[in-house]
C-alpha positions as CSV (number, residue, x, y, z in Angstrom):
1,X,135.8,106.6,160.1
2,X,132.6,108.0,161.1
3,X,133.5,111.8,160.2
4,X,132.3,115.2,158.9
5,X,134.4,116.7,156.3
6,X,133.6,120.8,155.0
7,X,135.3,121.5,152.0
8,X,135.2,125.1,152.2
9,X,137.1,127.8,150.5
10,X,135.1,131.3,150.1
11,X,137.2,131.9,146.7
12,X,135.4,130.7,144.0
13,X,136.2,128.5,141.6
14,X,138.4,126.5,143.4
15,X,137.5,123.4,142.6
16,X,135.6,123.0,145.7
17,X,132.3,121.3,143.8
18,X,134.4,118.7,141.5
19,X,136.6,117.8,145.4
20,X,133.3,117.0,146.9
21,X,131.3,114.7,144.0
22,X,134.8,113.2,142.9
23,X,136.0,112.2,146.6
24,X,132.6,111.0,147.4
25,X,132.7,109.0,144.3
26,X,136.1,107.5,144.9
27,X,135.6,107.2,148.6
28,X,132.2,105.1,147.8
29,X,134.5,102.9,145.8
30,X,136.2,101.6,148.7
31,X,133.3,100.2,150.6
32,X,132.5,103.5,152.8
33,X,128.8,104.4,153.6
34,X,128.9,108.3,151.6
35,X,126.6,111.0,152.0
36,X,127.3,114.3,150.0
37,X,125.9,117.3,151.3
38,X,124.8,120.3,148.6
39,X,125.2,123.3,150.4
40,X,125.5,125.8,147.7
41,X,122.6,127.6,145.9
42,X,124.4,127.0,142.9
43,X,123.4,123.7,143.0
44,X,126.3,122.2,141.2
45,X,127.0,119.2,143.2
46,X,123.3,118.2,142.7
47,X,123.4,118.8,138.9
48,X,127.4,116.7,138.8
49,X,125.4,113.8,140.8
50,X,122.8,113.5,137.9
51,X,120.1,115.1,139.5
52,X,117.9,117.6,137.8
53,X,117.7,120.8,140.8
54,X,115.1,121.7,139.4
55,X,112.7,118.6,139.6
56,X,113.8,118.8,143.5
57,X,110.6,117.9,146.2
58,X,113.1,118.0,149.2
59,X,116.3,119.5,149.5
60,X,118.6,121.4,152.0
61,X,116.3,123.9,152.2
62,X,113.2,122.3,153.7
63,X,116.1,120.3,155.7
64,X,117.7,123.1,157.4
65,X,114.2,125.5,157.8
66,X,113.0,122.1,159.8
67,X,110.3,121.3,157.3
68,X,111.4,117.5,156.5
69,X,113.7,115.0,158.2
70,X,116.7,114.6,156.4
71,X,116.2,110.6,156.1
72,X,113.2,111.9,153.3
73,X,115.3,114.6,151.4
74,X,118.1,112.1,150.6
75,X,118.8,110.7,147.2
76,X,120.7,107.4,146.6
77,X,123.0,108.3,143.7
78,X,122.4,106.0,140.3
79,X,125.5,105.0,137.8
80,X,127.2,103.0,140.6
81,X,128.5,105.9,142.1
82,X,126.8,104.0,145.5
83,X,126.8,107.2,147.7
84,X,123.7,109.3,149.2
85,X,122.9,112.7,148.4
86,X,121.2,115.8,150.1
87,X,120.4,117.8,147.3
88,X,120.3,121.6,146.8
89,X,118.7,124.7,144.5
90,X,118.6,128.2,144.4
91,X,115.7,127.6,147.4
92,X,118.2,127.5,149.6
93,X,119.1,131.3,149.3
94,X,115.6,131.9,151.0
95,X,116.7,129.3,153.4
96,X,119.4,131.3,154.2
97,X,117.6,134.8,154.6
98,X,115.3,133.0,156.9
99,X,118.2,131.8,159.3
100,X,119.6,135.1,159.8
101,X,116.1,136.6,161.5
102,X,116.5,133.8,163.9
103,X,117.0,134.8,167.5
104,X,119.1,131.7,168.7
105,X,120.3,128.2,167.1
106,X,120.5,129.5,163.5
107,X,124.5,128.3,163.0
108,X,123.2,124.9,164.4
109,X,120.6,123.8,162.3
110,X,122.6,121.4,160.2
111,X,124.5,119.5,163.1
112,X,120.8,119.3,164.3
113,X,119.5,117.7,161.4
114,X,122.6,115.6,160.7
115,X,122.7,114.1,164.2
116,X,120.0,111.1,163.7
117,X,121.7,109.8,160.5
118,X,125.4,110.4,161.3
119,X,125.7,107.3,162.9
120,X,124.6,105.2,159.5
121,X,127.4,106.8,157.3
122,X,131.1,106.5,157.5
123,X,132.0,110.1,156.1
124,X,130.0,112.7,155.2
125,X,131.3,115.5,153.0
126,X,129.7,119.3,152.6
127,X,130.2,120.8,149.8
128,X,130.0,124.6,150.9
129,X,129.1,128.2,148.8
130,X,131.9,130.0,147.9
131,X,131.1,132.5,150.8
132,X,131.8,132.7,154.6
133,X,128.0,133.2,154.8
134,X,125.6,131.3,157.3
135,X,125.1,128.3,155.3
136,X,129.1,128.0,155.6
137,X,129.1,128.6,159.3
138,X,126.2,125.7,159.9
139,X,128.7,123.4,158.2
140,X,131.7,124.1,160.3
141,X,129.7,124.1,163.3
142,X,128.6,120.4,162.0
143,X,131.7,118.8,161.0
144,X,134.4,117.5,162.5
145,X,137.3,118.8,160.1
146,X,137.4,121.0,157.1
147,X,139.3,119.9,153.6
148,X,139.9,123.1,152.0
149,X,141.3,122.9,148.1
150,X,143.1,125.4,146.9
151,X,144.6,126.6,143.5
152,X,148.1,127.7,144.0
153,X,147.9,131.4,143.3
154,X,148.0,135.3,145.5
155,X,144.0,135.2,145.4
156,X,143.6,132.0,146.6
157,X,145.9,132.3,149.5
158,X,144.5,135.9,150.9
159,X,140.7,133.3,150.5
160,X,143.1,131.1,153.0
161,X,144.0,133.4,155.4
162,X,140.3,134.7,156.2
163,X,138.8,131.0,156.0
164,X,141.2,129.9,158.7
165,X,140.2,133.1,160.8
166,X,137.1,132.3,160.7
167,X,137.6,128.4,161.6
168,X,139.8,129.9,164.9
169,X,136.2,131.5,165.3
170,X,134.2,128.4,165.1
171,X,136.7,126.5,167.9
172,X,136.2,129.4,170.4
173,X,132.4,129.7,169.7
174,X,131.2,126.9,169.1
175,X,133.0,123.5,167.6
176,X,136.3,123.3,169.2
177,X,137.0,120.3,168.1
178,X,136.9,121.3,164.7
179,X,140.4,120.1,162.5
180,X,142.2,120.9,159.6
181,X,141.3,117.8,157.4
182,X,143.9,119.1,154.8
183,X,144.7,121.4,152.1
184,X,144.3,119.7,148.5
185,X,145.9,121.9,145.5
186,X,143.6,121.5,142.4
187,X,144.5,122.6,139.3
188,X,147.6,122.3,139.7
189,X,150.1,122.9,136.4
190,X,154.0,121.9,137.4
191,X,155.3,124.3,134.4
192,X,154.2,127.7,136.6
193,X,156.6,129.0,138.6
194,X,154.0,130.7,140.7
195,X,151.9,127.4,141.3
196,X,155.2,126.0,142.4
197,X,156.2,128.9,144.6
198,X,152.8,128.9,146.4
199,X,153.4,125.1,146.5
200,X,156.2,125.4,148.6
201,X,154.8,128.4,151.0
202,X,152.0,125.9,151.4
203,X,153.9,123.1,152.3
204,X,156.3,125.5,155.0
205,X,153.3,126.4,156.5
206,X,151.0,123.7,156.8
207,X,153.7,120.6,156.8
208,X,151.9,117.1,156.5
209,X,148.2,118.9,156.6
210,X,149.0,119.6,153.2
211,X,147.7,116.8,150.7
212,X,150.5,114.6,148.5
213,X,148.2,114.3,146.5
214,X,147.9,116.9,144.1
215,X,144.9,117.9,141.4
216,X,145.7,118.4,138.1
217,X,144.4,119.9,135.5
218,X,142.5,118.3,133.3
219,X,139.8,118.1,130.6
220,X,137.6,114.9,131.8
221,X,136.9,116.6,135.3
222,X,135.4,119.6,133.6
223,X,133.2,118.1,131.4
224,X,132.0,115.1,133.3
225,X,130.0,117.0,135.4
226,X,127.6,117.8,131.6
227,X,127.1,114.3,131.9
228,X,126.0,114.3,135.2
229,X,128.5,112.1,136.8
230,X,131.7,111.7,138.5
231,X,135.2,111.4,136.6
232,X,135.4,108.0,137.8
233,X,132.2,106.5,135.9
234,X,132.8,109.5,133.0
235,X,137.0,108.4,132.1
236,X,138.2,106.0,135.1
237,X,141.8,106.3,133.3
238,X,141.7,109.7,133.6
239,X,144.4,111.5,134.9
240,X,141.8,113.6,137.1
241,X,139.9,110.7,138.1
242,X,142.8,108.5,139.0
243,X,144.0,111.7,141.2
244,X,140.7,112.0,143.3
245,X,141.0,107.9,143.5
246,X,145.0,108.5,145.0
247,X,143.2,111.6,147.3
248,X,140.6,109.1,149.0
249,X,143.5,106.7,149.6
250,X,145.8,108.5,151.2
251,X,142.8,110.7,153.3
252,X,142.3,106.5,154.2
253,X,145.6,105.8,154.9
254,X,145.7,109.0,157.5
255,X,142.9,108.0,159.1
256,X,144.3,104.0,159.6
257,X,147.7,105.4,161.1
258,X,145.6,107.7,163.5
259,X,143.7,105.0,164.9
260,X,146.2,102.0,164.2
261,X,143.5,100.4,162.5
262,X,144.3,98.8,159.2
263,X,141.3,96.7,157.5
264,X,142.4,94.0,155.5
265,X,141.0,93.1,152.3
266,X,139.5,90.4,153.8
267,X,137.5,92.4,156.5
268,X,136.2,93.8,153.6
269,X,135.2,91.3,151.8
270,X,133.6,89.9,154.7
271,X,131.6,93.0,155.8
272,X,127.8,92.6,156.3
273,X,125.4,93.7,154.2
274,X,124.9,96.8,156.3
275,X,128.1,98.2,155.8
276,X,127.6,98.4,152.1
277,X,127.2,102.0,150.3
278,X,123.7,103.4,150.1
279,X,123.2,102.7,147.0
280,X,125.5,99.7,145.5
281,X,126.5,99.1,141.9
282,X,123.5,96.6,140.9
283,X,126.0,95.1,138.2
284,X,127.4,92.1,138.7
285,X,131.7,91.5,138.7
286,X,134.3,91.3,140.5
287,X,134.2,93.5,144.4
288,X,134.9,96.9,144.2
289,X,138.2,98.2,145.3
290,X,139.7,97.5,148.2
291,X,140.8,99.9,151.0
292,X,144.4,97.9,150.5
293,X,144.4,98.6,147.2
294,X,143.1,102.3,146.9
295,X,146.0,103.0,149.7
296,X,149.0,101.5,147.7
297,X,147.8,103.9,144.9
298,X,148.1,107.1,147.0
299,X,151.4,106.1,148.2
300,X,152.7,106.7,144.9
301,X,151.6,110.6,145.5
302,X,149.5,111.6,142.2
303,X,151.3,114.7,141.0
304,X,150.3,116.4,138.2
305,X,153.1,115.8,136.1
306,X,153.4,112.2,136.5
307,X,152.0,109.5,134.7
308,X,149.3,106.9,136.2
309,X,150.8,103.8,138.8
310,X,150.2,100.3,138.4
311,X,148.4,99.9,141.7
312,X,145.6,103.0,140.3
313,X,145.1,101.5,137.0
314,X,144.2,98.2,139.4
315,X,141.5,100.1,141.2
316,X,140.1,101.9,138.6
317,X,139.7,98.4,136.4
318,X,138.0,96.7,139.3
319,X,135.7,99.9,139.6
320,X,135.1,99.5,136.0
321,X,134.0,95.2,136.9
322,X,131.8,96.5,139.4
323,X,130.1,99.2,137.8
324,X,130.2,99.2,133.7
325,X,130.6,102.7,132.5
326,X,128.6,104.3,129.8
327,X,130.1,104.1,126.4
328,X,129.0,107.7,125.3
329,X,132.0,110.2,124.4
330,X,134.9,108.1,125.0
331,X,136.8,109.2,123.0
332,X,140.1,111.2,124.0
């Protein structure tokens, strides 16, 4: 895949944070090399990964000011998660301030510090502030397509219309090659009429760029992050967990019928030791999920309303064989 996803959306609260340490989590599970990105002051996707921000020597800040590589800030993620992180703090608000009294450069400084590592990873995902700021500019001048989730309401639909302005920006500035990855509706709740309605305005618009995949809500992807974990490795038979699980699939399954390359289980199986995640489940078991596998579960389209397939309760036991989850709070 080799790729640079943004998940951006100015509006708030969103669900932009629990997208990026959820998909990274899921997409690790399938045998890609992850890196998350933190770029929000906030800090959230750091904390959700398990990492105290505040204990923080490097972080995005030092990366994007120049003052470390980014191969030293990086952080291999624990819990069998098996993806890398670039973690962030409130430092990063300085960081920010500093770009802006640059003369030249300053919406480049991330593509320049990515550029010596992209190569090593197979997707790397930004999680970006809820503000078409700088820091949000550096990461759509650095990626190669932006994944923008969206709750199905008027607010977050006016937050639509200025983000895409400003991606038509990007192209003619700077990054013309820069994509719609997709739009993922999160928090999604079938018995509104007004989630439905923007549903289907969605859908008119944007055709297949929007997501069959669809985010619902639920109580195991709002607390996990206390725990400092994904959904996956917090309640794999979660309903939100086994949704992020069908959203890496089918974002899989996208990219095979673009390239007309399938993997086969096999391939995978057979991969060398390089093309393993950054940081692997050290328990032993059965192999993680397959790309096969993780695909069959998106085709059955996770909506909100529906109740867990087969093929996803098959992936998320053979991400519990290869990385035992903690027994704390299990109970639903």
């Amino acid at each position: 895949m080799k790729r640079v996803i943004a998940i951006a959306m100015q509006k708030g609260g969103v669900g932009k944070t629990t997208t990026a340490v959820n998909l990274a989590a899921s997409l690790a599970a399938t045998k890609r090399r992850v890196l998350l990105i933190d770029l929000d002051p906030q800090g959230n996707t750091t904390m959700g990964s398990g990492v105290d921000k505040s204990q923080l020597e490097r972080s995005t800040c030092e990366v994007l000011l120049g003052e470390c590589q980014l191969a030293d800030a990086l952080l291999p993620i624990e819990h069998g998660a098996g993806f890398m992180l670039l973690p962030a703090n409130q430092d990063l608000t300085a960081a920010e301030v500093r770009l802006l009294t640059l003369p030249i450069g300053r919406e480049t400084k991330l593509r320049q510090a990515l550029a010596p590592k992209r190569n090593e990873f197979d997707l790397v995902l930004i999680d970006c502030p809820p503000a078409l700021n700088m820091l949000t500019v550096n990461a759509l001048v650095a990626a190669d397509s932006v994944l923008i989730p969206m709750q199905c309401e008027y607010y977050a639909l006016e937050g639509l219309s200025a983000l895409l302005s400003t991606v038509e920006q990007i192209r003619a500035a700077v990054n013309p090659a820069l994509a719609i990855e997709g739009v993922l509706r999160t928090m999604f709740d079938p018995r509104n009429n007004l989630a439905n309605e923007v549903s289907a305005q969605l859908i008119a618009h944007f055709g297949d760029k929007v997501f069959r995949t669809v985010i619902p809500r639920n109580i195991r992807l709002a607390e996990a992050p206390s725990f400092g974990k994904p959904a996956l490795f917090h309640d794999k038979e979660s309903r939100g967990a086994l949704a992020y699980l069908a959203l890496a699939g089918e974002m899989i399954r996208r990219e095979e019928e673009t390239s007309g390359v399938v993997r086969s289980v096999a391939a995978v199986a057979a991969a060398p030791a390089a093309a393993t995640p950054a940081a692997p489940p050290s328990a032993e078991g059965p192999a993680e999920p397959s790309v096969a596998s993780v695909s069959e579960a998106s085709e059955a389209g996770q909506a909100a309303d529906s109740e867990p397939t087969s093929e996803v309760r098959a992936v998320t036991q053979a991400v519990s064989a290869a990385a035992p989850l903690q027994a704390e709070d299990r109970s639903r």
